[in-house]
VEXTORMI-922004 format. One record per residue: residue number from 1; x, y, z of N, C-alpha, C, O in turn; residue in three letters. Coordinates in nm, 3 decimals, m for minus. Each point is the difference from the previous one (the first is absolute). Layout:
REM VEXTORMI-922004
<atom NUM, <X, Y, Z>, <X, Y, Z>, <X, Y, Z>, <X, Y, Z>, "ALA">
...
REM end
This chain:
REM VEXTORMI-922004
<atom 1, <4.671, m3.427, 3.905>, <m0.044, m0.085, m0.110>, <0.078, m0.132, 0.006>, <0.122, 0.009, m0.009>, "UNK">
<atom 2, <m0.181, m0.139, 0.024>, <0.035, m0.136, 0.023>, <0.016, m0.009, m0.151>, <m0.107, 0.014, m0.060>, "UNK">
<atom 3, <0.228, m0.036, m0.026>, <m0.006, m0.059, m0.123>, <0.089, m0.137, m0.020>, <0.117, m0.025, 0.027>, "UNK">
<atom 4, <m0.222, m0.051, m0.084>, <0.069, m0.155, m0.028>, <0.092, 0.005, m0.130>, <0.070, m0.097, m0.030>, "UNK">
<atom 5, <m0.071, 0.172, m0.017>, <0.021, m0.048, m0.161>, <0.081, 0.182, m0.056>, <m0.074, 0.093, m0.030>, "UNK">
<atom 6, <0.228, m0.077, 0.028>, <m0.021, 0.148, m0.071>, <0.036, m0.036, m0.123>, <0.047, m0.109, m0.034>, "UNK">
<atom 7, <m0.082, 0.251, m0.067>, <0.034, m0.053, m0.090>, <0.186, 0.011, m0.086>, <0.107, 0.058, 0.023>, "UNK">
<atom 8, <m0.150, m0.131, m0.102>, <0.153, 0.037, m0.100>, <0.008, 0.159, m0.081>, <m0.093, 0.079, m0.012>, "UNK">
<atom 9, <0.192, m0.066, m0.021>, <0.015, 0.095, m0.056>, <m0.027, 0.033, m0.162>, <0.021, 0.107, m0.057>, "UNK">
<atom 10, <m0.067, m0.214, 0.006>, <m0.019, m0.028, m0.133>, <m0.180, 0.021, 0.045>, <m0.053, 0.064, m0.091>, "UNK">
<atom 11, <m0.028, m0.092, 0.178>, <m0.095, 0.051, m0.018>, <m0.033, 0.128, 0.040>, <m0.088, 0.066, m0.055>, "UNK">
<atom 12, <0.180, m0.011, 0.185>, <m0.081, 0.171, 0.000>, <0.047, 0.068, m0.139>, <m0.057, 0.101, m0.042>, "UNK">
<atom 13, <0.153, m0.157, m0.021>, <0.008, 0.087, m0.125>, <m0.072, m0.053, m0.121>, <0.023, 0.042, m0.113>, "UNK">
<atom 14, <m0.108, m0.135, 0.139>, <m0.119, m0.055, m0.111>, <m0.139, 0.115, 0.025>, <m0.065, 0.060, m0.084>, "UNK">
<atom 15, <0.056, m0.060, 0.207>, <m0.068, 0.087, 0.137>, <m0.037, 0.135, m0.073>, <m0.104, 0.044, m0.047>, "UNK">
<atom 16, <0.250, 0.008, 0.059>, <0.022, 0.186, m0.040>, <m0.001, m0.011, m0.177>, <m0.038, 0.104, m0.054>, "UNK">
<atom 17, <0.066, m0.192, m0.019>, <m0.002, 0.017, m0.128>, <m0.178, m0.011, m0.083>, <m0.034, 0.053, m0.106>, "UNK">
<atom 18, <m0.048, m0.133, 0.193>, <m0.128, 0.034, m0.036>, <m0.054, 0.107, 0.076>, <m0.043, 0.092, m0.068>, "UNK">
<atom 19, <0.035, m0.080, 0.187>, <m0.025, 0.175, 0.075>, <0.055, 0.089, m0.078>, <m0.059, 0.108, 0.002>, "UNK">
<atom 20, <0.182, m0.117, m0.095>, <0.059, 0.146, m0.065>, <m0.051, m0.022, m0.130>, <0.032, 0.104, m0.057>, "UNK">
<atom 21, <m0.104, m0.188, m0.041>, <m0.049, m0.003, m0.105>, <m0.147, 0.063, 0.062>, <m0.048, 0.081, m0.081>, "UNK">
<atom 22, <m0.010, m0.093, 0.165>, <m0.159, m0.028, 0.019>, <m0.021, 0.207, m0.003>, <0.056, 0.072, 0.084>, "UNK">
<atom 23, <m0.140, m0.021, m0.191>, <m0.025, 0.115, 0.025>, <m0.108, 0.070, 0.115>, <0.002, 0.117, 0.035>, "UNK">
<atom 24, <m0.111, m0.235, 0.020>, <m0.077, 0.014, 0.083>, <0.000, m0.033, 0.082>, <0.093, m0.079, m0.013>, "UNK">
<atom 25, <m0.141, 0.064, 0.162>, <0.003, m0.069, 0.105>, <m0.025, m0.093, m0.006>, <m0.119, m0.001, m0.034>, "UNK">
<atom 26, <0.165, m0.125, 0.048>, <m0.024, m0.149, 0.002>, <m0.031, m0.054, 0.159>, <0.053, 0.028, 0.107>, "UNK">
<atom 27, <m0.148, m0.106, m0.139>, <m0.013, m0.098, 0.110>, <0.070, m0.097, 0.041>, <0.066, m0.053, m0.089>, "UNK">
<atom 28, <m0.051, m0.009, 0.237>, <0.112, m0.105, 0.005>, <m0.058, m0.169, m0.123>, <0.069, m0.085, m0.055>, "UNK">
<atom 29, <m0.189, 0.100, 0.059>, <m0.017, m0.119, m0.086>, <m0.013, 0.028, m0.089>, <m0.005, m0.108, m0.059>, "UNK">
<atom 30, <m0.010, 0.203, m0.030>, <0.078, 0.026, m0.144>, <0.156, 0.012, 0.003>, <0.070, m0.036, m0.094>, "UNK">
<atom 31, <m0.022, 0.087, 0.207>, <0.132, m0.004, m0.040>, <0.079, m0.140, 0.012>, <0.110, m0.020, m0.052>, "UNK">
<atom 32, <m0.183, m0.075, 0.132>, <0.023, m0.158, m0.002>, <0.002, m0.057, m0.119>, <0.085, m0.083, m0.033>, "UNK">
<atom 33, <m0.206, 0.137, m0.066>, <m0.036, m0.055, m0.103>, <0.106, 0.047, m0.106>, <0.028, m0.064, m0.101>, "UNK">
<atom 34, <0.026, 0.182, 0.135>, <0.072, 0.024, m0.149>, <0.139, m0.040, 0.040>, <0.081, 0.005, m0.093>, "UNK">
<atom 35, <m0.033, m0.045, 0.211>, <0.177, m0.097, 0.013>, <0.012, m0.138, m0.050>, <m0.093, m0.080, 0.008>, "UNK">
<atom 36, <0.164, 0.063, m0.040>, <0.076, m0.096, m0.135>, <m0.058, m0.118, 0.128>, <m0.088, m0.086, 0.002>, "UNK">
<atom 37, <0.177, 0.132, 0.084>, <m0.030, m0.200, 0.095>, <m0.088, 0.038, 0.138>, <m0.012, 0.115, 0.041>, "UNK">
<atom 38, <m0.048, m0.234, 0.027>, <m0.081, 0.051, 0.110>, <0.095, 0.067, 0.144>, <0.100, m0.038, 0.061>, "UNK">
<atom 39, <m0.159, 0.112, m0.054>, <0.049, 0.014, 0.146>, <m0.094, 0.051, 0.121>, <m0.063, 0.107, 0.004>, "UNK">
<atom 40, <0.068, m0.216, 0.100>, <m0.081, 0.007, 0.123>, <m0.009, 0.128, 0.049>, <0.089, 0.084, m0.015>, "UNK">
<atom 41, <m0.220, m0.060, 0.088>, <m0.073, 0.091, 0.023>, <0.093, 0.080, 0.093>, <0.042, 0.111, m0.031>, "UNK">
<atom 42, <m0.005, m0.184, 0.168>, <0.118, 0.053, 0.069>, <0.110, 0.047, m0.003>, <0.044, 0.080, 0.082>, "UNK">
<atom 43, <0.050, m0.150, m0.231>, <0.078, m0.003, m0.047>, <m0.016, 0.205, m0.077>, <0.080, 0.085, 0.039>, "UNK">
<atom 44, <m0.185, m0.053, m0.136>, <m0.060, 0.087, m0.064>, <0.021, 0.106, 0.090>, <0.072, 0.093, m0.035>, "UNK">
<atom 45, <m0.121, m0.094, 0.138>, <m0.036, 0.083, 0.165>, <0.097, 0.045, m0.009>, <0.014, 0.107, m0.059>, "UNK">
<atom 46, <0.105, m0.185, 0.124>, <0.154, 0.023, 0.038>, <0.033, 0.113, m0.111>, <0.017, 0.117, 0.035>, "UNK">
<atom 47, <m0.009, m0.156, m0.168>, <0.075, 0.048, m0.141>, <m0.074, 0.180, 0.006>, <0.077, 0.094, 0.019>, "UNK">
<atom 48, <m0.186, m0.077, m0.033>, <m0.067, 0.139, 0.011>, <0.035, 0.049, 0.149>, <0.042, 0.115, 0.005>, "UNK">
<atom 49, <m0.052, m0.186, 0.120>, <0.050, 0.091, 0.099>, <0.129, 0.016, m0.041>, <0.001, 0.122, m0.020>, "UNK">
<atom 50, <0.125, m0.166, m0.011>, <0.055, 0.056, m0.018>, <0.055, 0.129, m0.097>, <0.089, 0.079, 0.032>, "UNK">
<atom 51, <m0.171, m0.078, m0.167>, <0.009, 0.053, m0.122>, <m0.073, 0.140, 0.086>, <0.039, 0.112, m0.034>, "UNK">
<atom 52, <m0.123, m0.121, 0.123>, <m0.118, 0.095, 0.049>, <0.123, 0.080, 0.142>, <0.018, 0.122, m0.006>, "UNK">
<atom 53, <0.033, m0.180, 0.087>, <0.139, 0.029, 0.046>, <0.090, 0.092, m0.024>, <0.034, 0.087, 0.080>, "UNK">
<atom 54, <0.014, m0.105, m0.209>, <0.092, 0.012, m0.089>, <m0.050, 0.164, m0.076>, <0.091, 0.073, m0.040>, "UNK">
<atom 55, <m0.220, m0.031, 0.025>, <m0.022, 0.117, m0.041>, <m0.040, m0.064, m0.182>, <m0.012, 0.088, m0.085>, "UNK">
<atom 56, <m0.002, m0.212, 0.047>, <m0.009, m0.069, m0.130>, <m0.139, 0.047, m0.008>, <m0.038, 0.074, m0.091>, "UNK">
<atom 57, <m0.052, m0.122, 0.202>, <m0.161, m0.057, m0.049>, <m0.100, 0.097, 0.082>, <0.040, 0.065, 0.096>, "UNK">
<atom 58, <m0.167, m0.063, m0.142>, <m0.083, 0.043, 0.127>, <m0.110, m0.104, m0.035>, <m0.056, m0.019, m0.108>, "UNK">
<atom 59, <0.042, m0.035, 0.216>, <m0.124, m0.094, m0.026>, <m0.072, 0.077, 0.110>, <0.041, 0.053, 0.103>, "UNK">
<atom 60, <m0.223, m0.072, m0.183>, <m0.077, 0.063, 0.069>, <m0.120, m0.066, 0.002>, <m0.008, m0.123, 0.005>, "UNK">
<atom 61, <m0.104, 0.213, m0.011>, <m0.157, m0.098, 0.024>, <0.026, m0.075, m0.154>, <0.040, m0.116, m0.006>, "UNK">
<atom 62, <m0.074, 0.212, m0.135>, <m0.007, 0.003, m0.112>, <0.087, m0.078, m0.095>, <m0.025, m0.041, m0.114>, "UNK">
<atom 63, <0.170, 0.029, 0.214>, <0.091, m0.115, m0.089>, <0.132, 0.014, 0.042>, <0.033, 0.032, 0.114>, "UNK">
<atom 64, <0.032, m0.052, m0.194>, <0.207, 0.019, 0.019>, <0.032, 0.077, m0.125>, <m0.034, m0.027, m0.116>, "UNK">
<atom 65, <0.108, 0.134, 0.163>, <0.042, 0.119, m0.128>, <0.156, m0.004, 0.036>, <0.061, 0.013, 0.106>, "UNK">
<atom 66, <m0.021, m0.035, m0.240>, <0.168, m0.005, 0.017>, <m0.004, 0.171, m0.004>, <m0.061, 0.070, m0.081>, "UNK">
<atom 67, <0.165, m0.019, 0.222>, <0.020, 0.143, m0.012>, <0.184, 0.065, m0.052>, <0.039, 0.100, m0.061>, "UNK">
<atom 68, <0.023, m0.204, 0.118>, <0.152, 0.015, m0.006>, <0.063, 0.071, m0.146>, <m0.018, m0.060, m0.106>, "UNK">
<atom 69, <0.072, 0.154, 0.108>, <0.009, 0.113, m0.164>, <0.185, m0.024, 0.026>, <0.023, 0.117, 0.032>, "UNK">
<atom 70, <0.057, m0.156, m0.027>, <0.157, m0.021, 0.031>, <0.095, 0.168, m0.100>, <0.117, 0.032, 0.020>, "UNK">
<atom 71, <m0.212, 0.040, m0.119>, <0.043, 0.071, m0.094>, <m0.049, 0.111, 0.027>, <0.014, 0.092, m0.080>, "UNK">
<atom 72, <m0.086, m0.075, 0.203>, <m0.104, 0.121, 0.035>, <0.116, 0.076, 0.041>, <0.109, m0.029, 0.050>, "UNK">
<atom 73, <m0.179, 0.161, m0.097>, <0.079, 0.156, 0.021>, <m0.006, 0.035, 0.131>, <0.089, 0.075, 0.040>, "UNK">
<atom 74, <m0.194, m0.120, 0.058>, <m0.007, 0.040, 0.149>, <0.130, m0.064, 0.025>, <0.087, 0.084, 0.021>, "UNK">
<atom 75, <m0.034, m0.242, m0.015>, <0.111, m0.052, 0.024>, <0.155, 0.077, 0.004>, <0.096, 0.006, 0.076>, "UNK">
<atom 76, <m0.143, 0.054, m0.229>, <0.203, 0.060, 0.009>, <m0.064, 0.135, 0.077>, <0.066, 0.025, 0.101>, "UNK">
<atom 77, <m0.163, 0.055, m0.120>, <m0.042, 0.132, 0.102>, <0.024, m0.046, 0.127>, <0.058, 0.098, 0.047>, "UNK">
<atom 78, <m0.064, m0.185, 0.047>, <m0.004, m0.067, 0.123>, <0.151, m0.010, 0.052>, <0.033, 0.038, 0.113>, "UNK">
<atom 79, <0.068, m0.103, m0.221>, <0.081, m0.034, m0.014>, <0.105, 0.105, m0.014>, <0.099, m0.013, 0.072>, "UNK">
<atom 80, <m0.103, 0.108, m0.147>, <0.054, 0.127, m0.063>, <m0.018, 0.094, 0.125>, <0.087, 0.085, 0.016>, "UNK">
<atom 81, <m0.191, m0.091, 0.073>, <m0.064, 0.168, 0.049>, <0.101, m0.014, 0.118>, <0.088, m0.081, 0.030>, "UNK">
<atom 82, <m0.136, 0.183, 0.020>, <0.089, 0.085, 0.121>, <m0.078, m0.086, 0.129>, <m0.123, m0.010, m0.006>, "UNK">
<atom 83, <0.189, m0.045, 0.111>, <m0.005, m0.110, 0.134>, <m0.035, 0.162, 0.105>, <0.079, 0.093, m0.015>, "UNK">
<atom 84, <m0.167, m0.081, 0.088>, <m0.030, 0.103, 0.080>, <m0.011, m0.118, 0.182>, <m0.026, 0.054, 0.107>, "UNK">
REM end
């Protein structure tokens, strides 16, 4: 991926704070539409591959679903269990 432009860190967390309000799958141009300031299309790309990376997002045909649970019980079970 050739990227001109990454972004700041004040926007992937503009990024994840409307993906973690949104209860449905959103589209990338609704989710353009509901961030405070613009941000380029490429710029957008970068921010979800990484959130999508990261185990945050699944973007699919249908939209972008914030998945990331930080309080989930699988976590401390994972964390807690026996290493075989």
């Amino acid at each position: 991926m050739n990227v001109l432009h990454y972004p700041s860190l004040r926007t992937v967390l503009m990024v994840e704070d409307v993906l973690k309000k949104s209860n449905l799958a959103i589209s990338r141009e609704k989710l353009k539409d509901k961030l405070k300031r613009k941000v380029m299309h490429q710029t957008l790309n970068v921010i979800l591959k990484y959130l999508e990376d990261n185990g945050k997002i699944l973007d699919g045909r249908k939209g972008i679903v914030w998945i990331h649970n930080p309080g989930s019980k699988i976590d401390k079970a994972i964390n807690t269990g026996l290493k075989v």
